[in-house]
MDTraj code that builds the backbone (N, CA, C; nanometers):
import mdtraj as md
import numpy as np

residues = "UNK UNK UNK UNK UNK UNK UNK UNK UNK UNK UNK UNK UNK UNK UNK UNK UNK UNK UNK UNK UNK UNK UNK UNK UNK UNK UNK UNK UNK UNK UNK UNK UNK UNK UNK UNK UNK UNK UNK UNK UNK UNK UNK UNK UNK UNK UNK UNK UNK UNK UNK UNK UNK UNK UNK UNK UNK UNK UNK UNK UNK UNK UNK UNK UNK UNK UNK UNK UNK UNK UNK UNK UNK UNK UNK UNK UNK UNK UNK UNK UNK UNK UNK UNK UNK UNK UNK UNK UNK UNK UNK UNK UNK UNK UNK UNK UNK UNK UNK UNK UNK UNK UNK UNK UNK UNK UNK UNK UNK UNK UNK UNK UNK UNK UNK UNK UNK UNK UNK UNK UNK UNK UNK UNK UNK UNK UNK UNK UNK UNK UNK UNK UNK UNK UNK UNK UNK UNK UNK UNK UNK UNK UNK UNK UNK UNK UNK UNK UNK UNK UNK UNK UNK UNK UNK UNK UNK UNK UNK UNK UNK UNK UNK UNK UNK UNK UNK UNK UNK UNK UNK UNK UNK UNK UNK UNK".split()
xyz = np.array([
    [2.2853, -1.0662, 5.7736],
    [2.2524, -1.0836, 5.9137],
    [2.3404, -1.1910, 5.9782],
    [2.3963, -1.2626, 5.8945],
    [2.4399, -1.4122, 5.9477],
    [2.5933, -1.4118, 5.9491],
    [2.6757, -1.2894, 5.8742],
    [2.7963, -1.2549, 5.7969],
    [2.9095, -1.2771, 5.9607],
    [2.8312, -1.2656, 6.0921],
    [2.9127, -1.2207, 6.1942],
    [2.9067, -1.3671, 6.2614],
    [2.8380, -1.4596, 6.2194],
    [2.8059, -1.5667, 6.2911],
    [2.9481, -1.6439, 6.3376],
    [2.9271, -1.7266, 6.4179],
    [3.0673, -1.8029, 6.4021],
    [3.0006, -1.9559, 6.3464],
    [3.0701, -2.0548, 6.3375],
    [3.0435, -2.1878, 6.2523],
    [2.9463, -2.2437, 6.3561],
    [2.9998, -2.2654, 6.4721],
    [2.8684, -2.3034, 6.6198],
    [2.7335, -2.2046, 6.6487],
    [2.7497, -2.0824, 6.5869],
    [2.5905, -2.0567, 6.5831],
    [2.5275, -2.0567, 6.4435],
    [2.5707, -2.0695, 6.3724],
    [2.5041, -2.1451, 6.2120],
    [2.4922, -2.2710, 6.2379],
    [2.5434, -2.3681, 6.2989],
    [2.5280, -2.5027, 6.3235],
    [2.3591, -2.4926, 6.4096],
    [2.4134, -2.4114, 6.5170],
    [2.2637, -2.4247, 6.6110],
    [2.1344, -2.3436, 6.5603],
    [2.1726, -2.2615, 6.5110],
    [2.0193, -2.2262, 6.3657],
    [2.0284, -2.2928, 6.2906],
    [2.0808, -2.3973, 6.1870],
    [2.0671, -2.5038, 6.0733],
    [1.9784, -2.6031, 6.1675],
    [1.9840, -2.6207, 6.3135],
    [1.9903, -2.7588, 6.3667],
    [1.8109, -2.6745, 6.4300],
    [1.8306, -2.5815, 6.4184],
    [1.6972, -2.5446, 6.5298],
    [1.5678, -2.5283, 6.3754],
    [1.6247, -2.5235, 6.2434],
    [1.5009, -2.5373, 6.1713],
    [1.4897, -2.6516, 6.1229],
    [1.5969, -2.7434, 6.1777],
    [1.5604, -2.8868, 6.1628],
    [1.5015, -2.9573, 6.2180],
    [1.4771, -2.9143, 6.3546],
    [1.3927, -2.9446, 6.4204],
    [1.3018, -2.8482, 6.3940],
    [1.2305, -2.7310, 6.3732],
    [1.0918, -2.6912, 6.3149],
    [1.0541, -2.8009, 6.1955],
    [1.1155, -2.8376, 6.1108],
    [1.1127, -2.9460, 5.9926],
    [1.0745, -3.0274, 6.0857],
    [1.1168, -3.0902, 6.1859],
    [1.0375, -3.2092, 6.2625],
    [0.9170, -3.1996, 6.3071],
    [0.9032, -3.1127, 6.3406],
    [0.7741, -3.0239, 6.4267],
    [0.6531, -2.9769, 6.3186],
    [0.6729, -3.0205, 6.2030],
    [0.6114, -2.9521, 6.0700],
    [0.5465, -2.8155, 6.1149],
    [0.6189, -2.7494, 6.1682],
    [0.6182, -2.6147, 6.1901],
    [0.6613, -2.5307, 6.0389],
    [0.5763, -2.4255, 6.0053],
    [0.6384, -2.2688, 5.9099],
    [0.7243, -2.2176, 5.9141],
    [0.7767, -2.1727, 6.0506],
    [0.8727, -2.0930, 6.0760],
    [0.9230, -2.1437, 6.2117],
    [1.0935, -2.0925, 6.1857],
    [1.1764, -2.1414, 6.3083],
    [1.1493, -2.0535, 6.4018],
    [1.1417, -2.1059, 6.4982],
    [1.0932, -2.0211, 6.6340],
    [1.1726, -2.0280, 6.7563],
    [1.1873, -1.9827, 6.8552],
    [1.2773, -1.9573, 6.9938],
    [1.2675, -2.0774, 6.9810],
    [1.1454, -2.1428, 7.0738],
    [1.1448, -2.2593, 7.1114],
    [1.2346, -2.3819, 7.0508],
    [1.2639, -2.3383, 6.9001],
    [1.3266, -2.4586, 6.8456],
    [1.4829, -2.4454, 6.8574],
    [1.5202, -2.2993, 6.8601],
    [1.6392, -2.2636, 6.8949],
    [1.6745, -2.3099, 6.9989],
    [1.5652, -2.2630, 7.1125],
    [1.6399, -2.3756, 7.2333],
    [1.6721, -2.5101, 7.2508],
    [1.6042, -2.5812, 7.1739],
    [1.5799, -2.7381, 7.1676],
    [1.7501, -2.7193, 7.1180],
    [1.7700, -2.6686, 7.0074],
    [1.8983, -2.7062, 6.9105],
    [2.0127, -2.6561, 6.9722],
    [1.9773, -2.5561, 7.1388],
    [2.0780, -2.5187, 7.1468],
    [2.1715, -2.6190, 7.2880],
    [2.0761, -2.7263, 7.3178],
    [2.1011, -2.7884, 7.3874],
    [2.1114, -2.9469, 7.2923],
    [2.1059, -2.9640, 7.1918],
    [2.1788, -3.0851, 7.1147],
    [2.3235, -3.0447, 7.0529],
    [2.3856, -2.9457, 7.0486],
    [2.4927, -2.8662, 7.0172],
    [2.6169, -2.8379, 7.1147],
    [2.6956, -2.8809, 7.0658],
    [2.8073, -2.8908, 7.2189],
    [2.8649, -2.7194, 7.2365],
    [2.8586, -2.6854, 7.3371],
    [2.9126, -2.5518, 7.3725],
    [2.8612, -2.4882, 7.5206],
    [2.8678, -2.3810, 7.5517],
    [2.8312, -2.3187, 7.6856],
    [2.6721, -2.3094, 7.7331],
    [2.5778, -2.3049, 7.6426],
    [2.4443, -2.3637, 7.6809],
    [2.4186, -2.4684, 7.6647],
    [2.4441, -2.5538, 7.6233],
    [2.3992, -2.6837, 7.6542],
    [2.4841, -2.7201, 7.7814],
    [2.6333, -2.7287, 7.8319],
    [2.7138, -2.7078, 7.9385],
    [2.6364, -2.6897, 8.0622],
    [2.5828, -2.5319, 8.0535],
    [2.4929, -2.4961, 8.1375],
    [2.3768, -2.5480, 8.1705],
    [2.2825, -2.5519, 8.0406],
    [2.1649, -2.6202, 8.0887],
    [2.2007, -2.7649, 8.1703],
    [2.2600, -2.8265, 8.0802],
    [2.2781, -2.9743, 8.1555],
    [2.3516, -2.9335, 8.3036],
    [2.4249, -2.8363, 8.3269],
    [2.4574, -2.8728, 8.4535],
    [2.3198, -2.8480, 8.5339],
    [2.1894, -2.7806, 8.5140],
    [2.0695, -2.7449, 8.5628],
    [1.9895, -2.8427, 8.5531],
    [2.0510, -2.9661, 8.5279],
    [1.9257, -3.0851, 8.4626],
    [1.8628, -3.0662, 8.3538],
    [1.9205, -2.9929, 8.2490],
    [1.7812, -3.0084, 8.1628],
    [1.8287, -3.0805, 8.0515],
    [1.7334, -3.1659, 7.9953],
    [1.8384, -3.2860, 7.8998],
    [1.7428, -3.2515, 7.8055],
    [1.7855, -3.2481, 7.6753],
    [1.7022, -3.2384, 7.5469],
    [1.5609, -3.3422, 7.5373],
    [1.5932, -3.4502, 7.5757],
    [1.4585, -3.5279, 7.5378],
    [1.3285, -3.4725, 7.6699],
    [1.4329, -3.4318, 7.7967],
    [1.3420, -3.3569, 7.8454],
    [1.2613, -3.2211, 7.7613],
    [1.3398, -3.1516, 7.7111],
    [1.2826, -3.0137, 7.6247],
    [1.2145, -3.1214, 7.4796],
    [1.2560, -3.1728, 7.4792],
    [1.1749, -3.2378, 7.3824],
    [1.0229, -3.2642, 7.3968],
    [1.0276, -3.3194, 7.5130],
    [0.8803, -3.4022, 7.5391],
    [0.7727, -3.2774, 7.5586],
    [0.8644, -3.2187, 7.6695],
    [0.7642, -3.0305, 7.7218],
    [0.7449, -3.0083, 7.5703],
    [0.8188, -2.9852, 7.5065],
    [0.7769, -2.8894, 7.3783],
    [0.6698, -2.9821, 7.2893],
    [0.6956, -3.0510, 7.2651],
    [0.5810, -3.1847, 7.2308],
    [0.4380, -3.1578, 7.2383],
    [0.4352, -3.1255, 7.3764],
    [0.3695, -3.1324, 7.4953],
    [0.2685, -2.9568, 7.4877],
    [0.3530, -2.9173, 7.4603],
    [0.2741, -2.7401, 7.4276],
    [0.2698, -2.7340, 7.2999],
    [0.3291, -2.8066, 7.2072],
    [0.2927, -2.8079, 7.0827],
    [0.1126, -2.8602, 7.0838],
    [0.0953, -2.9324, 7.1544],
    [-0.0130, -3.0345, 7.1457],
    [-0.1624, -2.9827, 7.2040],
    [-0.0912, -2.8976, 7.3081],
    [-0.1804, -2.8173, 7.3949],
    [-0.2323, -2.6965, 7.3147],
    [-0.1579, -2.7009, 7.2030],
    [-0.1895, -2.5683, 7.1730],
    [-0.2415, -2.5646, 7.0250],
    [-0.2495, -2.7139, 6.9675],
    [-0.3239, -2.7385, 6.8198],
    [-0.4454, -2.8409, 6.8678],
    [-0.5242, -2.7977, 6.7664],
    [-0.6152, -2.9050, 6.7837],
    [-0.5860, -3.0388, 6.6711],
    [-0.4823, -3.0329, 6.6240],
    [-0.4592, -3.1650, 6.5165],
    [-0.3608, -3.2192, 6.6197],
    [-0.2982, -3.3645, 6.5897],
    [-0.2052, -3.4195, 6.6300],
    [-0.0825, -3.3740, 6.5631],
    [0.0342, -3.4190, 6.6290],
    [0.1448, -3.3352, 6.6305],
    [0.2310, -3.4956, 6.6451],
    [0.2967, -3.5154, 6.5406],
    [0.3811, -3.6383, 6.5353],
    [0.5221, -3.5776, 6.4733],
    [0.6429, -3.5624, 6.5529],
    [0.7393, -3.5083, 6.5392],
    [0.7918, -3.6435, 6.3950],
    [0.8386, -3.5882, 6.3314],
    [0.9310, -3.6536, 6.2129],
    [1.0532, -3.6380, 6.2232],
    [1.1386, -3.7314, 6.1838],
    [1.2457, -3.7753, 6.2188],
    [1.3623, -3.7386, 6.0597],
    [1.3888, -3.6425, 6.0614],
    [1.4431, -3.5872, 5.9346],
    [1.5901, -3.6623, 5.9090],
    [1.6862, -3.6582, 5.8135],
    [1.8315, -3.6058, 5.8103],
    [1.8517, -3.5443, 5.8151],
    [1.9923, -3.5021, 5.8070],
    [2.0231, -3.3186, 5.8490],
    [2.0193, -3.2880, 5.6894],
    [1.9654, -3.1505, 5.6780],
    [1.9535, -3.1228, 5.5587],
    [2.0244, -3.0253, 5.5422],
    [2.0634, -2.9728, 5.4034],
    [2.1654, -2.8679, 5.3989],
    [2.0988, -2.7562, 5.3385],
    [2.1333, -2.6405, 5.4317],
    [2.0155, -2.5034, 5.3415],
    [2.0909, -2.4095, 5.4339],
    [2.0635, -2.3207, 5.3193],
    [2.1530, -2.1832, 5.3649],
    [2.0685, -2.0968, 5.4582],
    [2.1347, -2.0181, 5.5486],
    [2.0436, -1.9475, 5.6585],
    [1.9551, -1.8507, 5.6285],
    [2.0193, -1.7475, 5.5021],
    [1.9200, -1.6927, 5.4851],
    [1.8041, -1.7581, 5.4265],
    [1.7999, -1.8476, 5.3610],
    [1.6162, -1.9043, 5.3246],
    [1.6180, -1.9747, 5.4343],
    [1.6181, -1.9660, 5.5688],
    [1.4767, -2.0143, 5.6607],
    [1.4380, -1.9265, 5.7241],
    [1.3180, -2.0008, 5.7318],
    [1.2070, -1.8899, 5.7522],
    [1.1663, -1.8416, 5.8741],
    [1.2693, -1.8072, 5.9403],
    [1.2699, -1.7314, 6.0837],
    [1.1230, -1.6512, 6.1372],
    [1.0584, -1.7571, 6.2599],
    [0.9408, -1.6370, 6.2936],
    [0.9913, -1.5161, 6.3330],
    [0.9470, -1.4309, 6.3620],
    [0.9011, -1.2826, 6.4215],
    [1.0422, -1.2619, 6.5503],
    [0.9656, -1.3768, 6.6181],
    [1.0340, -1.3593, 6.7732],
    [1.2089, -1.4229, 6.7423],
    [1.1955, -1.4867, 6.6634],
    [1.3525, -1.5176, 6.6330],
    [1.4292, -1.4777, 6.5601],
    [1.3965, -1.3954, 6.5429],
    [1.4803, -1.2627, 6.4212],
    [1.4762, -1.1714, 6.5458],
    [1.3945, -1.1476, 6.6371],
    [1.4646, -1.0331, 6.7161],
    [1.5392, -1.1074, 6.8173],
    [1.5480, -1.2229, 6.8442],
    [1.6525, -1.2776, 6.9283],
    [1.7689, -1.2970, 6.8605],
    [1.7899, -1.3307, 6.7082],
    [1.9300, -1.3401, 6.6613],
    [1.9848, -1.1612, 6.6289],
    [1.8879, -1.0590, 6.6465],
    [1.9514, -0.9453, 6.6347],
    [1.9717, -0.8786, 6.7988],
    [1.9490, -0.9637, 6.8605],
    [1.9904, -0.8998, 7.0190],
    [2.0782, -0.9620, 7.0026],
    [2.1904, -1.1123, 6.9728],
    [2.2829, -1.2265, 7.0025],
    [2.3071, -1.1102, 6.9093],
    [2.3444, -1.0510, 6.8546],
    [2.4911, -0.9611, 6.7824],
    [2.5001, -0.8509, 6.8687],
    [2.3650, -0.8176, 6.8957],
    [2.3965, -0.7153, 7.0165],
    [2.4789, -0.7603, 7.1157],
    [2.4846, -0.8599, 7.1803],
    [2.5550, -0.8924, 7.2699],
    [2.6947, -0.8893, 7.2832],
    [2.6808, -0.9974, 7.1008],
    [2.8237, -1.0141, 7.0466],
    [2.9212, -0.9021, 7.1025],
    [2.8886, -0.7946, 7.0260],
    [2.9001, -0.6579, 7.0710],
    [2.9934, -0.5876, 7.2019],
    [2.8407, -0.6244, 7.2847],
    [2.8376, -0.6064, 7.4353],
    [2.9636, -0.6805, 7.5040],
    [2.9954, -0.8164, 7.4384],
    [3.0613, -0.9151, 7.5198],
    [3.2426, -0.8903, 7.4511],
    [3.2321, -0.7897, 7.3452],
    [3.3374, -0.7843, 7.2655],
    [3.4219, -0.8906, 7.1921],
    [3.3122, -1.0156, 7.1344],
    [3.3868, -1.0974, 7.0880],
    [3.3606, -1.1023, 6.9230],
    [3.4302, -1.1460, 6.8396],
    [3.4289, -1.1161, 6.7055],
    [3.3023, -1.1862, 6.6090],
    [3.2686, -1.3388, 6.7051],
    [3.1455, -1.3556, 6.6279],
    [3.0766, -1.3702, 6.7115],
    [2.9077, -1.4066, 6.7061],
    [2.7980, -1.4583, 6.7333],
    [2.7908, -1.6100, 6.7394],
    [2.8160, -1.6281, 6.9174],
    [2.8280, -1.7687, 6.9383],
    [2.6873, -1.7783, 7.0213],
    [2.7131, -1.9309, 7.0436],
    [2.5404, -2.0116, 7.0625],
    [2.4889, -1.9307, 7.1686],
    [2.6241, -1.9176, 7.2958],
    [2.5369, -1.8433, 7.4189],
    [2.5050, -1.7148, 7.4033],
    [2.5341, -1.6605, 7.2593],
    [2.4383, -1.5242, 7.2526],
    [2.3439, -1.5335, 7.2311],
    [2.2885, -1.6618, 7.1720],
    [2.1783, -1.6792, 7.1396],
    [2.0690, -1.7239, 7.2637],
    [2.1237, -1.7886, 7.3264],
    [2.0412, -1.8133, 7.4599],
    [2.0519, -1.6886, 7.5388],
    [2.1439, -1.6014, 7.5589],
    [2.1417, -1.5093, 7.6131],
    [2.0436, -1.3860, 7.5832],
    [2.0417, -1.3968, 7.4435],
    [1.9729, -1.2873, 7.3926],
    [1.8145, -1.3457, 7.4453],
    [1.7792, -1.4857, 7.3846],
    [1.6198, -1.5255, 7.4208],
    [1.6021, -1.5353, 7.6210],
    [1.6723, -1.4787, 7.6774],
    [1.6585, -1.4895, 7.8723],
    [1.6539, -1.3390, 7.8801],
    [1.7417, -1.2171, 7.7925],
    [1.7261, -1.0915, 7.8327],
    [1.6028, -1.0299, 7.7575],
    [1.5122, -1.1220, 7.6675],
    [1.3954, -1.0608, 7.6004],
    [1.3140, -1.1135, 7.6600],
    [1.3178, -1.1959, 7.7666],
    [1.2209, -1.2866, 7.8227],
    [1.1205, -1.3246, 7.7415],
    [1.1667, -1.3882, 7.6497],
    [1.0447, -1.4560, 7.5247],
    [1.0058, -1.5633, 7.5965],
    [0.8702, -1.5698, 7.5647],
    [0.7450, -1.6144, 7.6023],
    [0.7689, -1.8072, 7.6428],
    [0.8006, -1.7730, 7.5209],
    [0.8066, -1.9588, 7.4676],
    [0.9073, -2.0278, 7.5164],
    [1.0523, -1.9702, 7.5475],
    [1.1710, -2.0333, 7.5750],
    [1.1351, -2.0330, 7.7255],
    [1.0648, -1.9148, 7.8178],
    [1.0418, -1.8613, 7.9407],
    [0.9571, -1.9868, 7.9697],
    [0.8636, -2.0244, 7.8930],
    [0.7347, -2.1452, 7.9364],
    [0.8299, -2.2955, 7.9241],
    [0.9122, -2.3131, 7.8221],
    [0.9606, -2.4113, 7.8206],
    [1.0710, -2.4502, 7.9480],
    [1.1056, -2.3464, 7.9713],
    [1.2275, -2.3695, 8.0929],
    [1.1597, -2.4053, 8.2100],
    [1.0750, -2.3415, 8.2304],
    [0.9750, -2.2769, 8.3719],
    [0.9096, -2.4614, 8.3986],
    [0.8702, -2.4774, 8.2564],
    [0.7806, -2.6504, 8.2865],
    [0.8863, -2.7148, 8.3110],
    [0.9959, -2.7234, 8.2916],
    [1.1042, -2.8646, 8.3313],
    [1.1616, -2.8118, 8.4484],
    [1.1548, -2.7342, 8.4870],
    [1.2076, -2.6677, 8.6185],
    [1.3326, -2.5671, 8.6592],
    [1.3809, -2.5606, 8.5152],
    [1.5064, -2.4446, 8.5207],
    [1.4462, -2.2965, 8.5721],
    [1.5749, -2.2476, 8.5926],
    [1.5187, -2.1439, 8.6711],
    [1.6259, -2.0267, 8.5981],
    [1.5651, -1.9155, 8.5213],
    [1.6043, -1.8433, 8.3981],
    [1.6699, -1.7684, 8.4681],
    [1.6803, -1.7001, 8.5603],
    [1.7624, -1.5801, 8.6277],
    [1.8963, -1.6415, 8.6783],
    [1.9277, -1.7445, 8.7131],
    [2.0358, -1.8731, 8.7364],
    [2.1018, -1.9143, 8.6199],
    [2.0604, -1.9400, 8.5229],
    [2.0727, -1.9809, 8.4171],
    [2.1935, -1.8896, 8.3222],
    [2.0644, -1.7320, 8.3183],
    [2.1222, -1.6193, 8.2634],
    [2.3025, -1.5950, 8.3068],
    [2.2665, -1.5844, 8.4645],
    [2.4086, -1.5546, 8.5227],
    [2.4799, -1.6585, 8.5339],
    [2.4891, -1.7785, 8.5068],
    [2.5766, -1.9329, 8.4732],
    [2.6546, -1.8909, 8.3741],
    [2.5514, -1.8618, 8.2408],
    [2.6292, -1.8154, 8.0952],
    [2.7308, -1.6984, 8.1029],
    [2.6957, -1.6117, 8.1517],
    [2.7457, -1.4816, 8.1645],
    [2.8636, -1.5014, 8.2487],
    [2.8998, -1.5635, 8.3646],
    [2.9979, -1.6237, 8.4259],
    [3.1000, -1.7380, 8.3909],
    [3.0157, -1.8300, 8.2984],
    [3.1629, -1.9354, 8.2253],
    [3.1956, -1.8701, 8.0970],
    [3.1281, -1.7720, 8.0575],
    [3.1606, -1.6824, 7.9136],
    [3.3110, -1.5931, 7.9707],
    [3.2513, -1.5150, 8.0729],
    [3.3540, -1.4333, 8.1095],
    [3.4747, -1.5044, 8.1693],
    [3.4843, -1.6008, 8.2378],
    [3.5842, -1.7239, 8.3029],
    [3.6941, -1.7652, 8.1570],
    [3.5703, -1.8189, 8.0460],
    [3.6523, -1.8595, 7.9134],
    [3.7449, -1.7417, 7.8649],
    [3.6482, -1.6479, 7.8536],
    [3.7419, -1.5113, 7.8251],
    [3.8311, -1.4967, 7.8830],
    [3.8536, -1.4854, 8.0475],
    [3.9678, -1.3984, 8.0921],
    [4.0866, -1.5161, 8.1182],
    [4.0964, -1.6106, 7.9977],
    [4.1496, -1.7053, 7.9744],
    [4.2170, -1.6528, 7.8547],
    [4.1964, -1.6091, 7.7814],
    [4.2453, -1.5637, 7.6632],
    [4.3138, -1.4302, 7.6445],
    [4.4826, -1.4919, 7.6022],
    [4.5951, -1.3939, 7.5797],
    [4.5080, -1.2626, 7.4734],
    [4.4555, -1.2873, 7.4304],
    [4.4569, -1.1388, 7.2810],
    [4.3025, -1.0770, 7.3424],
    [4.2510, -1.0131, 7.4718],
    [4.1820, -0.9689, 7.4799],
    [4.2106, -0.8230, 7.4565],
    [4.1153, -0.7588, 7.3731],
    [4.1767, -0.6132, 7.3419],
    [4.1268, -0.5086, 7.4929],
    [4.1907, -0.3918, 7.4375],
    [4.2033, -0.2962, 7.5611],
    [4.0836, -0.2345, 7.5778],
    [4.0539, -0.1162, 7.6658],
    [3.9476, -0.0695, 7.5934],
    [3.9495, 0.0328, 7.5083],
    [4.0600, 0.1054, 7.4699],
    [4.0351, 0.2063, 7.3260],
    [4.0410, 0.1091, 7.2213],
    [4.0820, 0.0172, 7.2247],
    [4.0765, -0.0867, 7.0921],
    [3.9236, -0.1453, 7.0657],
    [3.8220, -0.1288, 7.2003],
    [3.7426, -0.2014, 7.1720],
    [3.6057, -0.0809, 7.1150],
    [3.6598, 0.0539, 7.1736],
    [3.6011, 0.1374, 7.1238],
    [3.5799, 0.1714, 6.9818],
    [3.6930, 0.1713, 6.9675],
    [3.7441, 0.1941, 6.7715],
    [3.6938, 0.0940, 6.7161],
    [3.7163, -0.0049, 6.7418],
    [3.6314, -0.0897, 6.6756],
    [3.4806, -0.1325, 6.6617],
    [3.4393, -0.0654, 6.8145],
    [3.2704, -0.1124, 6.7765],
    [3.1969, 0.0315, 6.6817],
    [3.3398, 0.1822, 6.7001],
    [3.2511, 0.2826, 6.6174],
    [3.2799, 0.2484, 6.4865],
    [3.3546, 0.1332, 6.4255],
    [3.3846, 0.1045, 6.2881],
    [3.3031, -0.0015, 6.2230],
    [3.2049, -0.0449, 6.3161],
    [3.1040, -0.1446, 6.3346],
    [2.9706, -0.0447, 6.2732],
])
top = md.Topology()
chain = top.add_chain()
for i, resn in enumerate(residues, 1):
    res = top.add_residue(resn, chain, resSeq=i)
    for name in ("N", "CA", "C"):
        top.add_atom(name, md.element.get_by_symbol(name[0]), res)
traj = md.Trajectory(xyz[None], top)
């Protein structure tokens, strides 16, 4: 599942079940993906921050619905980065179908790996629940957001000499 990734979206899933590890959460979930995808330098965090949204802000909200939503206390832990391979974590439900839409995209966007903003991209075109509540409380606004990414993605792209044609891109996604 992970074979197409590029090194910046294995970084931001290593970093998003490191923060579930903080969260003494089971399984990595959207929500943590987003947190990790805005401590991670690249085109969503870019974006979000140009929208105001600063991690300790998504931090606190998520905190914050973590808390609302257990009846135990919820004391985030403060880990090192730990080293573990992607396939053993333990991806919830909803984040296994967001990292298999981010290849869809991959795809869609014709680029060779699975970078971070597929991953945010993929969790805004599934409108998952959790990333949708987390944005919505700090005040981002997801339909803005969506088309930010989709616009400095395509800007970066039509920056780049080796974009293939489109029978090249055909042949290649039926060899996919």
């Amino acid at each position: 599942m992970f074979d197409k990734f590029s090194d910046a979206g294995r970084a931001v899933l290593c970093e998003a079940y490191r923060v579930s590890l903080e969260f003494k959460s089971k399984e990595t979930r959207t929500d943590h993906t987003l947190l990790a995808l805005t401590c991670e330098p690249g085109l969503p965090s870019q974006a979000l921050t140009s929208m105001n949204v600063r991690p300790e802000n998504l931090r606190k909200e998520l905190e914050h619905q973590l808390l609302a939503s257990s009846s135990r206390e919820i004391t985030p832990v403060r880990l090192e980065t730990a080293s573990v391979e992607l396939d053993q974590i333990p991806f919830a439900a909803d984040c296994k179908v967001a990292i298999r839409r981010a290849g869809q995209l991959r795809l869609f966007f014709v680029h060779k790996r699975t970078e971070p903003e597929h991953l945010l991209l993929a969790m805004l075109d599934l409108a998952d629940e959790r990333v949708f509540s987390l944005l919505d409380e700090i005040g981002a606004n997801t339909t803005y957001l969506y088309r930010l990414l989709v616009s400095r993605a395509a800007d970066r792209d039509s920056l780049q000499p080796d974009i293939p044609g489109l029978r090249k891109t055909i042949i290649d996604g039926l060899e996919e």
